[in-house]
N, C-alpha and C positions, 0 to 999 in steps of 0.2 A: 538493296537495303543499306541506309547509312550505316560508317562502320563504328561513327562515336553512337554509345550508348546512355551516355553522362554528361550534357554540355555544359561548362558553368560561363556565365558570360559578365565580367565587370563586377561582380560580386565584390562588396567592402563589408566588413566587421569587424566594431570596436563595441569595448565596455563601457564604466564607468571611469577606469582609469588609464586603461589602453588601449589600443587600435592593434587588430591582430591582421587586419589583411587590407587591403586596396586595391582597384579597379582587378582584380583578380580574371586571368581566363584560363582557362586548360580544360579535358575533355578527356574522360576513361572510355576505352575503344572493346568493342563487343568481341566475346571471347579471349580475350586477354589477360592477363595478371599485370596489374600495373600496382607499382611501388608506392607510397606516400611517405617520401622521411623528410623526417623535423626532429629540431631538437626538443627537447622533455623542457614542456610549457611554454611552444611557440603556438601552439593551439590546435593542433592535429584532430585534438579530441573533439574540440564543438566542432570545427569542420566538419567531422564526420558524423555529429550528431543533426548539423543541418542537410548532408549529402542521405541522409537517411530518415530525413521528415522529422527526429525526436524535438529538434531544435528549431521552434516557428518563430519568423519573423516578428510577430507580436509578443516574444517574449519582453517584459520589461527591461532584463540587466542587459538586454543588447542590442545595438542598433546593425539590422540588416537588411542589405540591400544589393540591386541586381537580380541577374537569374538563373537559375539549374534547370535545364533543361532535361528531361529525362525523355524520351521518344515524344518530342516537342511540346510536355507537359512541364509549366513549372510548378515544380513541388513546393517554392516559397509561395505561393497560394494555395493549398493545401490546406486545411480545415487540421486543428493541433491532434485527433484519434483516426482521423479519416485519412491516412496515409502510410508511405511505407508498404505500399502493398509488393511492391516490385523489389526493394532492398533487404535482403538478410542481415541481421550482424552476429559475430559473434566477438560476443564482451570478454575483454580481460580479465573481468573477474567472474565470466562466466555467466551471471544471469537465470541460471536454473532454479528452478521450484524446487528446493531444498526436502520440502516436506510429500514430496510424491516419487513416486519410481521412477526408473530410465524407461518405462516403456509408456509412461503414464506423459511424462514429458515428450515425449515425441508425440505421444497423441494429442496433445495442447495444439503442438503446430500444427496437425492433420487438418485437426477443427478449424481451425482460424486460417488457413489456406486458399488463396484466393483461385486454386484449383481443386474444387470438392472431391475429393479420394475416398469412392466406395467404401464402406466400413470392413466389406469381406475383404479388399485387398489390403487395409493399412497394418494385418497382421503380417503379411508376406514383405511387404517393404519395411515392415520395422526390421522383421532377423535380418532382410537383406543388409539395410545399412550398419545394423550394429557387427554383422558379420565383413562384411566389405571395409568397415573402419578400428576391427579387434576391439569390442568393445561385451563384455559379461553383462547378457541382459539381465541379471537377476543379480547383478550389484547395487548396494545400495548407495543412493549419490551422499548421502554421511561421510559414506567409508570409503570413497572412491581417491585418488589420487591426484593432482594438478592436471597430470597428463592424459588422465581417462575424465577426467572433468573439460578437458578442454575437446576431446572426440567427443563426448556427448551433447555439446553444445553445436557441434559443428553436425552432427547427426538430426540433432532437432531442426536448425538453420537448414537443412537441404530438405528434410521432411516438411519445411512450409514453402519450397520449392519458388522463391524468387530467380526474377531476372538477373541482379548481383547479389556475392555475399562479401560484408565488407567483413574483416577482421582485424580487431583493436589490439596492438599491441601484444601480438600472439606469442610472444616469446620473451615477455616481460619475468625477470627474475629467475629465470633457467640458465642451466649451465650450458654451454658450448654444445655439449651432445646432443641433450634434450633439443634444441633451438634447432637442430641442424632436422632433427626427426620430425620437427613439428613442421618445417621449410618442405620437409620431401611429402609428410601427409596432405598440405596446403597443394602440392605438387598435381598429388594422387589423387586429389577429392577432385578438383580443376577438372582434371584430363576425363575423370569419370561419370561426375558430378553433373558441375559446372561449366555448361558451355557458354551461358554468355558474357560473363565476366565477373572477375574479381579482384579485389582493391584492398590492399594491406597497407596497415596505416602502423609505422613505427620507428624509432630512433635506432633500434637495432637492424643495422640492414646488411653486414657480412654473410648471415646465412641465406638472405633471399636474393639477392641480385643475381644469382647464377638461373634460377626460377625465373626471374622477370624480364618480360616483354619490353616493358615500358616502367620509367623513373621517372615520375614529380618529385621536385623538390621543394619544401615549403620555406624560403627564405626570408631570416627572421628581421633582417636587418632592409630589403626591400617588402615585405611584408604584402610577400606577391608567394604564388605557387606556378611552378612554369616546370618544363619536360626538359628532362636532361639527360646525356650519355651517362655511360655506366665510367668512362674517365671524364669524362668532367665531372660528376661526384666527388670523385677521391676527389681531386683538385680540390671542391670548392670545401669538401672538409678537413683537407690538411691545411687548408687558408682561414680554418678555423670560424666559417660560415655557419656551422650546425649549431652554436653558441646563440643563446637566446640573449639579445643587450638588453639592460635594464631600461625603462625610458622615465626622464628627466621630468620632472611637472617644478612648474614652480608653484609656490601657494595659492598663488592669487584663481592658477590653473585648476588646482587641486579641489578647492571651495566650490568655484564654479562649478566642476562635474559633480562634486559631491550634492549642490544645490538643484542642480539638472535632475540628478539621479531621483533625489528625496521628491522633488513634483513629479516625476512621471512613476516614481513608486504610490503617493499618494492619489493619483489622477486614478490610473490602472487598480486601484483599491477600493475607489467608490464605485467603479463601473462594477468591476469582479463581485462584491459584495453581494450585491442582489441577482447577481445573474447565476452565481453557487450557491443560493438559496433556493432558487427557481428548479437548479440541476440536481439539489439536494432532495426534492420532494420527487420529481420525476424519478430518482435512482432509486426510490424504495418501489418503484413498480420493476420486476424481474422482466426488463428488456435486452434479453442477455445472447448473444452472437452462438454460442453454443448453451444448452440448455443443461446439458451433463456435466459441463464446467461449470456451469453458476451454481448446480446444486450442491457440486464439489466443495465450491468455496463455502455457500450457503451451512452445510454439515460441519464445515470446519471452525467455522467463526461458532455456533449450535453448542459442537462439542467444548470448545474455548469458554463458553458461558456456563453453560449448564451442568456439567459433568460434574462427577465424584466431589472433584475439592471444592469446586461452588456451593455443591448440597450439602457438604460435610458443614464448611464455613457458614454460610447461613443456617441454616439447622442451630449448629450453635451458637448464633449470633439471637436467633430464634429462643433457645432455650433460656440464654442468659436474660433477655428482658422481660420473657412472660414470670420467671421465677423472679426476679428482682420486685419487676413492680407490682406482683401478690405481694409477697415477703413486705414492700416496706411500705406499699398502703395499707395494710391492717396491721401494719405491728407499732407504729406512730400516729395512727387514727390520733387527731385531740380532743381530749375527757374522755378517753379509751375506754376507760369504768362505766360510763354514762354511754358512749355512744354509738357502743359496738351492737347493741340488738338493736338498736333503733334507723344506722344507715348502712350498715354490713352489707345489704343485699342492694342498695343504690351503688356501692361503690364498686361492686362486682359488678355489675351491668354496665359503669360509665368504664369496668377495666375493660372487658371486652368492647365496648362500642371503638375509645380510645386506642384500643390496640389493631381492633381490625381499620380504620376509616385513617388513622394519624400515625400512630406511634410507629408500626411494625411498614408501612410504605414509604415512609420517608427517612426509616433507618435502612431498611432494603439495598433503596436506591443509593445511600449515599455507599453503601458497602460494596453496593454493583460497581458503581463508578469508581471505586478505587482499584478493586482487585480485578473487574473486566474493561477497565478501561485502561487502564495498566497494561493488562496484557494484550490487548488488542493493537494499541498505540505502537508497542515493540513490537509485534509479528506486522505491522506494515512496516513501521521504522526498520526494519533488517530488510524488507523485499527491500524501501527502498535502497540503503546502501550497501545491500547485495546487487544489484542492477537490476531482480526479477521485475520492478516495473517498468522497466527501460525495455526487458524484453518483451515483455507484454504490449508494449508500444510498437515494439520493432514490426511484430506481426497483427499491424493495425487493430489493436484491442485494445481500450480503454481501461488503464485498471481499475478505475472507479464502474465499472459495469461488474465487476465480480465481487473486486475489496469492500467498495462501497456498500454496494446490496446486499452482498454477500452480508454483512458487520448489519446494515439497516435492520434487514431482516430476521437474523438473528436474536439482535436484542429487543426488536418489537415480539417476538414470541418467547425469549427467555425471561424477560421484567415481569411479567405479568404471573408466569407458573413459579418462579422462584420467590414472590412477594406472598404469593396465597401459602405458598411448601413454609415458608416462615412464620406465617400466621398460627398452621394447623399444630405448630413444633409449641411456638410462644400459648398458642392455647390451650395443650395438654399440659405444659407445664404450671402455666398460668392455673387451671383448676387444681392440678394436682397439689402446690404450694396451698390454695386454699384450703382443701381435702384436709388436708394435715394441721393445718390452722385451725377447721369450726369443724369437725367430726360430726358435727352434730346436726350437719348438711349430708343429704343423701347426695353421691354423688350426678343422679339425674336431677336433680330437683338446683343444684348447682348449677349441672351447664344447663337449664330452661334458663337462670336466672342471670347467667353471661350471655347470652343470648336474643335477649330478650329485647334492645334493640335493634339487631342485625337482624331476626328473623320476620318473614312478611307472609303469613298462611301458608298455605302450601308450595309458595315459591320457591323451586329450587337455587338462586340466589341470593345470598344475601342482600340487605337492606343497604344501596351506598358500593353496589359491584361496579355498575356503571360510571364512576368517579374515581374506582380504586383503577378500574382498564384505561382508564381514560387518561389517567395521567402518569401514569403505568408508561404509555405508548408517547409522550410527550418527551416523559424522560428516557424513553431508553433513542429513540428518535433522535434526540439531541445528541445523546452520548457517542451515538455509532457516530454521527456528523463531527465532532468535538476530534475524536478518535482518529475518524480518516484526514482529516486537514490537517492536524497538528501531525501525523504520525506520515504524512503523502511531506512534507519538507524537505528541503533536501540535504544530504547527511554526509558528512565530508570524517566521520569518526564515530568510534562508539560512544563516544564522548557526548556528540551532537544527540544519539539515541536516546539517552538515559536526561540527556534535556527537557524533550520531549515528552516520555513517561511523565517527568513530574508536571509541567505543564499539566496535561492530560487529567491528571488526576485533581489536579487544582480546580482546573476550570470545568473540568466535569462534574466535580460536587459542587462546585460555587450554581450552575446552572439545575440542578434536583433539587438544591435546595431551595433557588427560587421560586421553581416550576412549583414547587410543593407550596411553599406561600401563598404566590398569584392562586393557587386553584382552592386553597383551605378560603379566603374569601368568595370565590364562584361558591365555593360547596358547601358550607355553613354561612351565608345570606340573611339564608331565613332558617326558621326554627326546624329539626330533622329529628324529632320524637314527638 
């Protein structure tokens, strides 16, 4: 058996403004702990997001090229979800599904394991590893600590059981002690774990060379990665080699790439456009790798929508327009003196017709759109710059198979019960304001008379259901889509988050409300009484 596990061959990558590596070669060797230091923003990170399939060749901001070989497959041909099956990572900032258990996360990577793990033994191996790595199965990852955040990540990572586990910067912002503890777990998990290799990627490297097999060094000034002794390190970093140089553009340079970048962001924009519209409609069918996770997510986006403070807000959002528009269509009627017996009872029918068919659907929506578009936007916006879709990637899973469906799905069945739950709020209150207005209306002989174009003989729907579901499922369709594009971006701050929220909310009402236009001409055409 060859003993490189990792082959990179001639490999080059640059951006839009600079060139991070060339004709690059080296090879990570099977059971092994090999080192990768650089200095902080020589590019260690995409490195290892291309050595680990996240980072494909057809991204736009980068141009890559050459090959990684992994047991003579190159993973730069790799399909952008369909890989990674062989690479673990564990992320620096950890990656965990914030919102589920430590034993719920370890079961994520059970499922998505390109080694199917009997369900009766995934209990036995969860205590083992939480046990084997000192970790409180009944902690919750809220309240957990750096250090027991970074065992549970590394517990999930060996629960989806790859051939390497890379580890990002594993001792990023720790003291001396911590750093040295987490050097000897990296140690311990290896010897136990991990037999056929693993690949630490970091500028701190005093605590692991003693650990390590094998040293790459990522050298910023040849902008090559090549194997080195553990003294010629020091050397080349008391020669002050670890120092990332700034590089020079002149203008003339600068425009050019800037001009390169903006066509192949525009080219990659026309293509992507319709082909995410294509993936948009396919996503709202539940074709999901595990069926327990999608329903996971599916309940979670569910509860996100529909719950307490949805029904509360709408209810009263509900209350406020059915008591408004009684109150102030019969209290300004004009020639009120004159024309209160004579259209009293038309205006009560066109209150109801208008309120079920127009009024209470397209104020629904725009309210959906703010307050669950809102929050939907931020709980992807935080996976993504929590890293949870990076990990979700790590172990070959798309997060648009969960996020996506997960949000599609949801809102195609919360739009439609929480526009009627509005209706039945604005309608009780709607009669009741009447009630109180003309006493002199029984109150059955009132609601026959709200009623009275919405009901169809003994049809249990009303007159115009079909038109309220139907655009109902447009908009909420659109919103979950609005939601995961804007909120899937990638987030360098919480800054970039709350971006997006308002985006979100922009473009989500600007899209209900037109949905509601385009459809108010399909659906009033022709005459509908």
């Amino acid at each position: 058996m060859s003993e490189a596990l990792i082959t990179v061959k001639n490999l080059c990558i640059r951006t839009e403004t600079r060139s991070i590596l060339t004709q690059t070669n080296f090879q990570i060797n099977r059971g092994k702990i090999t080192l990768l230091i650089g200095g902080s923003g020589g590019g260690k990170t995409v490195l290892l997001k291309i050595l680990s399939g996240l980072l494909h060749k057809s991204h736009p901001s980068f141009y890559i090229d050459g090959e990684i070989l992994f047991e003579d497959k190159n993973i730069l041909q790799w399909q952008n979800h369909a890989k990674a099956q062989d690479v673990g990572i564990v992320f620096q900032d950890y990656g965990l599904l914030d919102n589920y258990s430590i034993e719920q996360n370890i079961d994520f990577a059970f499922c998505h394991s390109r080694n199917k793990i009997p369900v009766k033994q995934r209990k036995a191996m969860f205590l083992r590893l939480t046990e084997k790595l000192s970790i409180n199965p009944h902690l919750h990852i809220q309240h957990a600590s750096g250090g027991q955040k970074r065992r549970i990540a590394i517990a999930r990572t060996l629960a989806y059981n790859p051939e390497v586990i890379v580890y990002d910067e594993p001792t990023a912002g720790l003291d001396p002690q911590m750093a040295q503890n987490v050097a000897q777990l990296i140690q311990k998990t290896h010897n136990e774990f991990s037999k056929q290799g693993s690949l630490i990627v970091t500028h701190d490297y005093e605590e692991f060379l003693p650990i390590a097999d094998h040293v790459l060094f990522l050298d910023p000034a040849k902008k090559r990665v090549y194997e080195v002794s553990k003294d010629q390190l020091q050397e080349l970093i008391t020669a002050g080699y670890l120092q990332v140089p700034m590089e020079k553009q002149t203008q003339k340079n600068k425009w050019l790439r800037k001009t390169e970048h903006f066509f192949i962001a525009t080219c990659n924009w026309s293509i992507q456009t319709p082909i995410r519209l294509a993936q948009a409609i396919m996503r709202t069918l539940p074709l999901w790798r595990s069926f327990k996770w999608g329903t996971r997510f599916f309940v979670h986006y569910f509860k996100m929508l529909s719950f307490l403070s949805s029904i509360f807000y709408l209810a009263m959002a509900g209350a406020i327009i059915g008591s408004v528009c009684a109150y102030f269509s019969f209290k300004f009627l004009p020639y009120r003196h004159i024309t209160r017996q004579l259209i009293t009872e038309d205006v009560l029918t066109a209150l109801g017709f208008g309120l079920y068919r127009v009024i209470i659907p397209i104020f629904a929506s725009i309210l959906i759109a703010a307050r669950s578009g809102a929050a939907v936007a931020s709980d992807i916006g935080n996976r993504v710059y929590l890293q949870e879709t990076d990990s979700m990637r790590s172990m070959a899973c798309a997060p648009s198979s969960y996020l996506q469906t997960g949000s599609i799905l949801a809102f195609l069945v919360s739009i439609p019960l929480l526009t009627f739950m509005t209706f039945l709020v604005a309608r009780f209150f709607c009669l009741g304001v009447f009630s109180i207005m003309h006493p002199e209306y029984h109150p059955i002989l009132g609601d026959a008379i709200f009623h009275k174009l919405l009901r169809e003989g003994s049809s249990f729907f009303y007159r115009g259901t079909g038109w309220l579901i139907a655009k109902s499922l447009v908009c909420g369709w659109g919103l979950a889509n609005i939601c995961y594009y804007i909120g899937m971006r990638a987030k360098s701050s919480a800054k970039d988050i709350s971006r997006d929220i308002t985006f979100t909310v922009i473009w989500g009402t600007l899209f209900v409300m037109v949905t509601h236009a385009a459809f108010a001409f399909l659906e009033f055409s022709k005459k509908v009484y």
